[in-house]
N, C-alpha and C positions, 0 to 999 in steps of 0.2 A: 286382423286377418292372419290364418296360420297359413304357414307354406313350409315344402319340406328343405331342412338345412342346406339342399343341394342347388336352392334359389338364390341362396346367403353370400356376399360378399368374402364372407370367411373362406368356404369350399372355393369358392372362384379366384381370389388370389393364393388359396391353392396349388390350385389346377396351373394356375400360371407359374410360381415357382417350381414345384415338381410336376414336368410335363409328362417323365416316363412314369412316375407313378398313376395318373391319370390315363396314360392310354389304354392299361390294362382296368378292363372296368370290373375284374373280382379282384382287387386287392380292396384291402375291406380298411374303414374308416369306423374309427369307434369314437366312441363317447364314454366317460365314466362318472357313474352316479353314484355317490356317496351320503349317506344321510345315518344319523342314528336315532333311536329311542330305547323307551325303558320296553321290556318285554312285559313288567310284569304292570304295567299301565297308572303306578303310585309313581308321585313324587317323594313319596314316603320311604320306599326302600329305594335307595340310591346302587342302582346299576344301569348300566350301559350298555346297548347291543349295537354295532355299526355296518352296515352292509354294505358292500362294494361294490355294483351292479356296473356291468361293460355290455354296450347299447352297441349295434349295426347299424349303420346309417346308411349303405349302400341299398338299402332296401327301398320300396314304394313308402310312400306314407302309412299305407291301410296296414303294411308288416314291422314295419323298424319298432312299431311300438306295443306289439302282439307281446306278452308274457314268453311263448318257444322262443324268441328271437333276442332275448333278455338275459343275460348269462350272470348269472348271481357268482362272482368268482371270487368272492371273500367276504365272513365272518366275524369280525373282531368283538367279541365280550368283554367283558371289563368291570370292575366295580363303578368306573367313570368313564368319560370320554378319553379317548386315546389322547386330546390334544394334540402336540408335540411332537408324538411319538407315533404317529400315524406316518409318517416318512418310511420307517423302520417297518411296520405292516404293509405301505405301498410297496417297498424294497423288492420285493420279488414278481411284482403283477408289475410294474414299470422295468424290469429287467427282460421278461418275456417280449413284451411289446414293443422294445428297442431291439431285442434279438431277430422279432418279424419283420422291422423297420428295416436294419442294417443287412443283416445277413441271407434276410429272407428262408422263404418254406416250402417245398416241395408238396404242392396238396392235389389231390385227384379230384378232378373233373366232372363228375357222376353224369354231368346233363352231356357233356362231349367226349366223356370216355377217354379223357387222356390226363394226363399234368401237367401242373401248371405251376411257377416261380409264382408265389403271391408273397405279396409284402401287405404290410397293416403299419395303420397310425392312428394316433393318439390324438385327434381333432380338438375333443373341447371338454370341460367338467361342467353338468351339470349339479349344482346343491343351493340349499340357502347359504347366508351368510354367515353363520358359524363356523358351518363346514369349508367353506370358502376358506377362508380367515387360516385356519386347519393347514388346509390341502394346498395352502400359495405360501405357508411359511410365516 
């Protein structure tokens, strides 16, 4: 049975540690999905493309997983896999997203015409287990 992450134990003892994040229901909740392959689809020529993709989960089911709502926000190329050194490529998409965390972001409102202090977090990584392995160190 699929359900959306916002049924999940996870968001819920969320909600319950950070309550004032939770009361504002646009501070947005991501997800980051990281996966690589070869572009050029040999195993024969040895390169590496790695995409970074930051998912919106505040959304319905039918949108969180729409392509518009999917923010491809890094490219990593390579003769191989980053391995290791994929910390160093996160460096700066996990500095953003502690900046939206902590200090929060002044963003306008379009549907009520005003602004609004939104904050964002880093909920969960979606990948297989290589990248796994990668992305936990």
């Amino acid at each position: 049975m699929l359900v959306h992450p916002s049924d999940g134990e996870v968001w819920k003892h969320f909600n319950s540690v950070h309550p004032h994040f939770s009361a504002e229901t646009r501070n947005v909740r991501l997800g980051l999905c990281a996966d690589g392959f070869n572009p050029f689809g040999s195993f024969a020529a040895p390169y590496s493309c790695w995409l970074v993709i930051l998912t919106v989960y505040n959304l319905s089911s039918r949108m969180c997983m729409r392509p518009e709502f999917m923010f491809l926000s890094m490219v990593i190329p390579g003769p191989s896999n980053p391995g290791w050194n994929i910390d160093a490529c996160l460096r700066p998409l996990i500095d953003e997203v502690t900046q939206l965390w902590s200090s929060r972001a002044l963003t306008y409102d379009i549907s009520r015409k005003q602004n609004f202090v939104m904050k964002a977090t880093l909920m969960w990584t979606i990948n297989d287990f290589p990248a796994y392995g990668m992305l936990s160190g």
